[in-house]
C-alpha positions as CSV (number, residue, x, y, z in Angstrom):
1,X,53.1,-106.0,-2.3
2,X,52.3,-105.2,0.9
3,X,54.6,-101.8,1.2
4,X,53.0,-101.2,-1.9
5,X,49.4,-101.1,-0.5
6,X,51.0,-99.3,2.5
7,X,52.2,-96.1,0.2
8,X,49.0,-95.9,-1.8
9,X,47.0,-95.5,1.7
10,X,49.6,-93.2,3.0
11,X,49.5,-91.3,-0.1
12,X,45.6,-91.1,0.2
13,X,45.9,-89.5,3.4
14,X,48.2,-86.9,2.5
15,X,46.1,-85.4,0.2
16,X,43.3,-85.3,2.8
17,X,44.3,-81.6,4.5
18,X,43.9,-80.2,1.1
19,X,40.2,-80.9,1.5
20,X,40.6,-78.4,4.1
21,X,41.2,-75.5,1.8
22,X,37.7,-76.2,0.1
23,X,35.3,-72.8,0.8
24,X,31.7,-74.9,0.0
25,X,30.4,-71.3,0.1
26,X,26.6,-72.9,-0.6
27,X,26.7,-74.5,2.5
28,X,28.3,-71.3,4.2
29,X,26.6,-68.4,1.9
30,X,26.6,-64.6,3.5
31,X,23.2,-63.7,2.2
32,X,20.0,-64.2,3.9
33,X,17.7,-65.6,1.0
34,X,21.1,-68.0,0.2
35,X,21.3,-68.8,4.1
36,X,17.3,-69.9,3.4
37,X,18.1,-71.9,0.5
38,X,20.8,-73.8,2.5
39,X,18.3,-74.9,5.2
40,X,16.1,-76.3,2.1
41,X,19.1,-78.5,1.4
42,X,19.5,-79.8,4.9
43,X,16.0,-79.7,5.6
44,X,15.5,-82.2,2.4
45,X,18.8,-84.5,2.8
46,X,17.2,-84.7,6.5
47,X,13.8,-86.3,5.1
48,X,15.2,-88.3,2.4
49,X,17.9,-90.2,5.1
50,X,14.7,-91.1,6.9
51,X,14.5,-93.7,4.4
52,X,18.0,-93.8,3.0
53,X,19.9,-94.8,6.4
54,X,17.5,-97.2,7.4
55,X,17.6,-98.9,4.3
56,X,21.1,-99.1,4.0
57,X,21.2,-100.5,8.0
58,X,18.8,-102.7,7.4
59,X,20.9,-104.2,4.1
60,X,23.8,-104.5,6.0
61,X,22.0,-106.2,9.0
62,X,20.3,-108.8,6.8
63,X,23.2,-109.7,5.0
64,X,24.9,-110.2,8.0
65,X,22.1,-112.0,10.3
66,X,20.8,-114.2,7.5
67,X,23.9,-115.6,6.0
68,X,25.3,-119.3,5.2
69,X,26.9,-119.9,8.0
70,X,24.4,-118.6,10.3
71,X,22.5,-121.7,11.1
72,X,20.5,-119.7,13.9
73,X,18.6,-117.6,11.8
74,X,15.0,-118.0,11.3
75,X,14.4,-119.7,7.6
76,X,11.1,-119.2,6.8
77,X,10.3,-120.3,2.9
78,X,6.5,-120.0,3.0
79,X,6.2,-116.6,4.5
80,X,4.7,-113.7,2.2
81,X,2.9,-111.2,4.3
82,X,3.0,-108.3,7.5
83,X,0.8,-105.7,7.8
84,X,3.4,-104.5,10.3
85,X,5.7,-103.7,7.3
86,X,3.2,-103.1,4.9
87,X,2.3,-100.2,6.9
88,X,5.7,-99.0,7.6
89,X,6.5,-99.5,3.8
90,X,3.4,-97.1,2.5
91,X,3.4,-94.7,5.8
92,X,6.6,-93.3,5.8
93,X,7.0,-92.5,2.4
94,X,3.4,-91.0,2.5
95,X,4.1,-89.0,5.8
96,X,8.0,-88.2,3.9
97,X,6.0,-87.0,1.0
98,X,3.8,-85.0,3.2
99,X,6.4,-83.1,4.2
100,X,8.3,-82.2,1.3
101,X,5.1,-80.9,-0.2
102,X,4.6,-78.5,2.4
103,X,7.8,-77.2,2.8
104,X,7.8,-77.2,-1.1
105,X,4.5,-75.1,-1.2
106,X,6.0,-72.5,1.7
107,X,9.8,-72.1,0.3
108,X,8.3,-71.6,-3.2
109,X,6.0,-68.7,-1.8
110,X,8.8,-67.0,0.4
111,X,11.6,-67.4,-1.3
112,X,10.1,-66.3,-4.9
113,X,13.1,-64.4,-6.5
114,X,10.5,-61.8,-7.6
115,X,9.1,-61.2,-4.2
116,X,10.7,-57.8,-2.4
117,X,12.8,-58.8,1.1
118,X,10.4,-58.8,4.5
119,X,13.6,-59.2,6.2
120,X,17.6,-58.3,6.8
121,X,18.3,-61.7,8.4
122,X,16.6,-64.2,10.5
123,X,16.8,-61.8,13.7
124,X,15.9,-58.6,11.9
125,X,13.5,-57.5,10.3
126,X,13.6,-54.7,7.5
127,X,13.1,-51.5,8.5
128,X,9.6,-49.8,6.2
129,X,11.7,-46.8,5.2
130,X,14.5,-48.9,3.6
131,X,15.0,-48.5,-0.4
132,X,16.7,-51.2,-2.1
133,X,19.8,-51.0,-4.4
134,X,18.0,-51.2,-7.6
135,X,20.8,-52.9,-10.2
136,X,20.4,-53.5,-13.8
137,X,21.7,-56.6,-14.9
138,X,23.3,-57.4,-18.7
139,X,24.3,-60.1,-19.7
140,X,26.7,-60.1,-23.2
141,X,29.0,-62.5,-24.7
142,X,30.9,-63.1,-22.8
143,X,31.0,-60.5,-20.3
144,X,28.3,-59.0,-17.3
145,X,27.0,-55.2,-17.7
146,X,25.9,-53.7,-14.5
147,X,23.6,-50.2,-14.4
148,X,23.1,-48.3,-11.5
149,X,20.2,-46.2,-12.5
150,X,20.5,-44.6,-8.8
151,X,23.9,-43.2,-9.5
152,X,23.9,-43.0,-13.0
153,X,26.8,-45.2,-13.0
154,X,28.0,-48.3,-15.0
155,X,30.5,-51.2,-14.1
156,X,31.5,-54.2,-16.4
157,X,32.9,-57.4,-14.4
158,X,32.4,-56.0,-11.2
159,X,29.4,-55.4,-8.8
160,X,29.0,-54.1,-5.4
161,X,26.2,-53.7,-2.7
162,X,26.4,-52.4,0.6
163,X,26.1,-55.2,3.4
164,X,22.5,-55.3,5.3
165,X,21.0,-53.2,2.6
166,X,18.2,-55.1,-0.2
167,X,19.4,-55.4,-3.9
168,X,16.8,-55.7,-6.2
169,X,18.1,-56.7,-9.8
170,X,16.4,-56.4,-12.9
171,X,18.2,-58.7,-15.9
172,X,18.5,-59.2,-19.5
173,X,20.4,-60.4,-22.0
174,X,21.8,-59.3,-25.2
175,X,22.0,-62.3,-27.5
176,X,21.5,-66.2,-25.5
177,X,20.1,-67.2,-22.6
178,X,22.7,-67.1,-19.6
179,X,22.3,-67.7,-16.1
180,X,23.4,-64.7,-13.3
181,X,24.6,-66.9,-10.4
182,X,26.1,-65.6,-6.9
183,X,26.2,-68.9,-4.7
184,X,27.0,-66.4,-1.6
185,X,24.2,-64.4,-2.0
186,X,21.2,-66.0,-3.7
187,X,20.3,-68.7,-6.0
188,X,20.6,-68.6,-10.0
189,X,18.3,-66.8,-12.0
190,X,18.5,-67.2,-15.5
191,X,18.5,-64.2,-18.1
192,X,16.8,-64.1,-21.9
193,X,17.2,-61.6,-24.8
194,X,13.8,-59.4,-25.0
195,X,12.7,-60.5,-21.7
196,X,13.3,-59.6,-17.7
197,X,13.8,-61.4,-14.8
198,X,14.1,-59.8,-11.5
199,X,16.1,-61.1,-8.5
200,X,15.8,-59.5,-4.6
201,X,18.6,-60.8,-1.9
202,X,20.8,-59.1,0.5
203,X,24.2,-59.3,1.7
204,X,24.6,-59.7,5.3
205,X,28.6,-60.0,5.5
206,X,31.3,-58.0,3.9
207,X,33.5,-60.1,1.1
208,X,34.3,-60.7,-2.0
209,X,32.5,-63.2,-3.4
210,X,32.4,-65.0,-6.7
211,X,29.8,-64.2,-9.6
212,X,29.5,-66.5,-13.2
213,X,27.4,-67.5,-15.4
214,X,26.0,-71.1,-14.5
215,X,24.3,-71.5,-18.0
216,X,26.5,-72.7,-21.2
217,X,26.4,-69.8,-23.4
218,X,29.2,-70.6,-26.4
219,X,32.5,-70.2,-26.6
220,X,33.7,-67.6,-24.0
221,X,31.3,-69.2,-21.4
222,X,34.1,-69.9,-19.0
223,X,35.4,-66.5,-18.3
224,X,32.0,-65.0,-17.9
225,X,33.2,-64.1,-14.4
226,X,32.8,-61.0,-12.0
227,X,33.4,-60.1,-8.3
228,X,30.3,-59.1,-5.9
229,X,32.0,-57.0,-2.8
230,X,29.6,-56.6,-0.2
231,X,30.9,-53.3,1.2
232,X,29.9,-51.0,4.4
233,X,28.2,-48.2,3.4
234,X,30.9,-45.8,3.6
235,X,33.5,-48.1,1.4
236,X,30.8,-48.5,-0.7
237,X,30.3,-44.9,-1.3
238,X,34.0,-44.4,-2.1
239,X,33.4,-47.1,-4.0
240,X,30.5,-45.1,-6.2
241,X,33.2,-42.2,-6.1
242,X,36.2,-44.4,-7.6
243,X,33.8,-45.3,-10.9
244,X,32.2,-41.6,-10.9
245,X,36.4,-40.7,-11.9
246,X,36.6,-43.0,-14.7
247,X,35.7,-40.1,-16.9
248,X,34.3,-42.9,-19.6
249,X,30.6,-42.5,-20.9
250,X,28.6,-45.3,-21.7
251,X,27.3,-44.1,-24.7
252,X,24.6,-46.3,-26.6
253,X,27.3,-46.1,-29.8
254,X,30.0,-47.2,-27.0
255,X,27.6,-49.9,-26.0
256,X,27.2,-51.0,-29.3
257,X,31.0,-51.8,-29.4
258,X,30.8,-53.4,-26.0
259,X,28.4,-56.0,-27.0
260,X,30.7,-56.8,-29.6
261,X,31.9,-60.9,-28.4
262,X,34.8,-61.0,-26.3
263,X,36.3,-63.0,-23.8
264,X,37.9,-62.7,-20.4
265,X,37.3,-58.8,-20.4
266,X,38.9,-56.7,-18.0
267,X,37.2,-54.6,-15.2
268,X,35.8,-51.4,-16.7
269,X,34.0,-48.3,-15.0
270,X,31.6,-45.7,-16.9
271,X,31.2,-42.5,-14.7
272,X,27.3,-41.8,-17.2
273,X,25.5,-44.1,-18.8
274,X,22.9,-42.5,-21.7
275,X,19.5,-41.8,-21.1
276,X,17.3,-44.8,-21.4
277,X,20.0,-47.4,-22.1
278,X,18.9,-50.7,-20.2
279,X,15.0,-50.2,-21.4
280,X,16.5,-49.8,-25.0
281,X,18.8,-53.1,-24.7
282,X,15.8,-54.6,-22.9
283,X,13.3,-53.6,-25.9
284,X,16.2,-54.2,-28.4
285,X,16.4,-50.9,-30.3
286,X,19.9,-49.3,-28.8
287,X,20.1,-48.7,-33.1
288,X,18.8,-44.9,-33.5
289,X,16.2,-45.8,-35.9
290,X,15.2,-49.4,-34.6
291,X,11.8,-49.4,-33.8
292,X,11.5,-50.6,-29.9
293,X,10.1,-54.1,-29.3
294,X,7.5,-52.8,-27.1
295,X,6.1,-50.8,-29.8
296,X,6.3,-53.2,-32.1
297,X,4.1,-55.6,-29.5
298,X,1.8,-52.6,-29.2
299,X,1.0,-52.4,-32.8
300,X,0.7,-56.3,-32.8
301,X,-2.3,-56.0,-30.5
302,X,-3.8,-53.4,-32.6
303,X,-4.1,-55.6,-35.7
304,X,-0.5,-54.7,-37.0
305,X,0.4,-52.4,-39.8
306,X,-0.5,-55.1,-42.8
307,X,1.4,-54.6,-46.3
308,X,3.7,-51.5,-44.7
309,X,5.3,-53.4,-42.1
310,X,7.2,-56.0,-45.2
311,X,8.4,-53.6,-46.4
312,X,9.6,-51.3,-43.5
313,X,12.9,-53.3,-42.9
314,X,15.9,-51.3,-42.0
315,X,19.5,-52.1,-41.3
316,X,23.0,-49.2,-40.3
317,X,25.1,-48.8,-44.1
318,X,28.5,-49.5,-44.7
319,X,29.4,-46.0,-44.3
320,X,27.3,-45.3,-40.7
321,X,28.3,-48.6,-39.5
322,X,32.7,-47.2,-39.9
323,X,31.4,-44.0,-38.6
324,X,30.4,-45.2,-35.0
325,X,33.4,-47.5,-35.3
326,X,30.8,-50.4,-35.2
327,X,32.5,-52.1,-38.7
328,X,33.0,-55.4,-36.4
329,X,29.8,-55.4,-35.0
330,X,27.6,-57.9,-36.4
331,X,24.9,-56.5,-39.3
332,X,21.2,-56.8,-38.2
333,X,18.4,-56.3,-40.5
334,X,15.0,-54.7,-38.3
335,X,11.9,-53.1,-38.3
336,X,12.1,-48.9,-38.2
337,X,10.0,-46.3,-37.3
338,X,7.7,-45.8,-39.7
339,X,4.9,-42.9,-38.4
340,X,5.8,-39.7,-36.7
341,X,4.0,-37.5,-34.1
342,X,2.9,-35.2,-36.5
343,X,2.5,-37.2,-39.6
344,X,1.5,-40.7,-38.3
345,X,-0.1,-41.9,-42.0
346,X,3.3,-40.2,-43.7
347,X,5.6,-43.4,-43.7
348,X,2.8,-46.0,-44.0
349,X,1.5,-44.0,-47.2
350,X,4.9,-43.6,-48.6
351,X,5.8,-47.5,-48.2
352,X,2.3,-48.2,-49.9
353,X,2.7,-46.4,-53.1
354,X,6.5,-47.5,-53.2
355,X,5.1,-51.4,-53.0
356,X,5.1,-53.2,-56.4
């Protein structure tokens, strides 16, 4: 029995250098508003083991002091009150309180994923004339979409920033919520369908560093994965160069098909991207005769369009729908356009007198 308890320990401990391979890359991050976030996690462990360690000394010291055996502990049956630890009791947790309220208000304020960088790290600060890497952000089941309106370039499954330089992402989503997550660079922000969210953070190291989706999104949820390579500017310039020789065009036809459910998609590289893409998958109308959701908001707030609008439904035929090569995509049923530049009354008019 004794051997037996022997191996098990000694087992145990052989498995204990493989802990040494873990990377707990949020308590080691490469990116200055992730670095912040750490010291929020330290900062609050620190206050809550004001009370935790105490506690859990003091349980141990009781147990111990005022057991059976102990015949020289102090028995005291009629005691009930000490304003000594009646204060102690109420105080700290106030003053604990305090604290994490204040450092709560702060962090909230300065580390608001909307608000643009003030700095590259903690010992620099950024320079006025710097431009941030603006990157548009997609996400599709089950796959990431990356824009880069700045070079006219798009990238699926992969993304790259050049160290010590801002990124400031704009995100949406195609279909259900997901949740664009870079532990090494910044905390999760979470992307919606007809909506945007916008993310700024920095990389202050050159990496590769992991990127998922930290949101359940169906089925291919757990190979919605991409790399993040935080490059020097010069690798990251050959970098722009390598995806400007794809020769493929992200056409809104091709995006279309890309949107199209899949899982576990390779890395792909499109050297264009049409005109107007992201604000068109952003407003939902990459169809060429859906009405954009903006406008459709707009004439909201003007009252609407009343009996038209019922009856103004469009969807792509059968035959259109094999054309484009879109035959798997799934059908959609949506509002058109229905007024023109130089006939605004024409379509409204038209859907009137075809009402029943």
């Amino acid at each position: 029995m004794q051997h037996s308890k022997t191996f098990r320990f000694l087992a145990l401990l052989a498995l204990a250098p493989i802990l040494t391979g873990c990377n707990a890359v949020l308590l080691s991050p490469s990116g200055d508003i992730a670095l912040q976030q750490r010291n929020l996690i330290y900062i609050s462990v620190a206050l809550m083991l004001i009370v935790i360690v105490p506690v859990i000394f003091l349980t141990l010291f009781f147990a111990w002091r005022y057991r059976a055996s102990n015949t020289k502990a102090t028995y005291a049956p009629e005691w009930n009150h000490s304003t000594l630890i009646e204060l102690v009791i109420w105080l700290v947790p106030l003053l604990i309180i305090i604290a994490l309220g204040a450092v709560t208000w702060v962090s909230t304020h300065k580390l608001d994923p909307y608000r643009p960088l003030e700095r590259i790290d903690a010992q620099r600060a950024l320079p006025a004339n710097v431009q941030p890497l603006t990157v548009e952000v997609v996400a599709l089941d089950w796959k990431w979409l990356f824009f880069y309106p700045e070079y006219g370039i798009a990238t699926v499954n992969e993304l790259a920033a050049p160290v010590d330089r801002p990124i400031a992402f704009r995100l949406t989503s195609s279909s259900v919520m997901n949740s664009f997550f870079i532990p090494a660079l910044a905390g999760q922000i979470y992307t919606m369908a007809g909506m945007e969210t916008q993310l700024h953070a920095i990389i202050n190291k050159e990496g590769v560093y992991d990127g998922f989706s930290s949101n359940y999104s169906g089925a291919g949820f757990s190979g919605m994965r991409f790399k993040f390579h935080g490059l020097n500017t010069e690798d990251f310039d050959a970098w722009v160069k390598t995806v400007k020789q794809s020769q493929a065009e992200l056409s809104r036809v091709a995006y279309l098909q890309l949107e199209v459910p899949s899982e576990r998609e390779p890395v792909r590289h499109y050297a264009s991207v049409a005109p107007g893409l992201y604000d068109a998958i952003l407003n939902r109308c990459v169809e060429p005769n859906r009405m954009c959701m903006r406008d459709i908001m707009a004439i909201d707030a003007q009252g609407g369009m009343g009996v038209p609008g019922i009856y103004n439904m469009a969807e792509l035929d059968k035959t259109t729908r094999i054309n484009l090569g879109l035959e798997n995509v799934r059908q959609q049923t949506y509002v058109s356009g229905f007024c023109t530049t130089t006939d605004p009354a024409f379509s409204s008019l038209k859907l009137m007198n075809a009402s029943p």
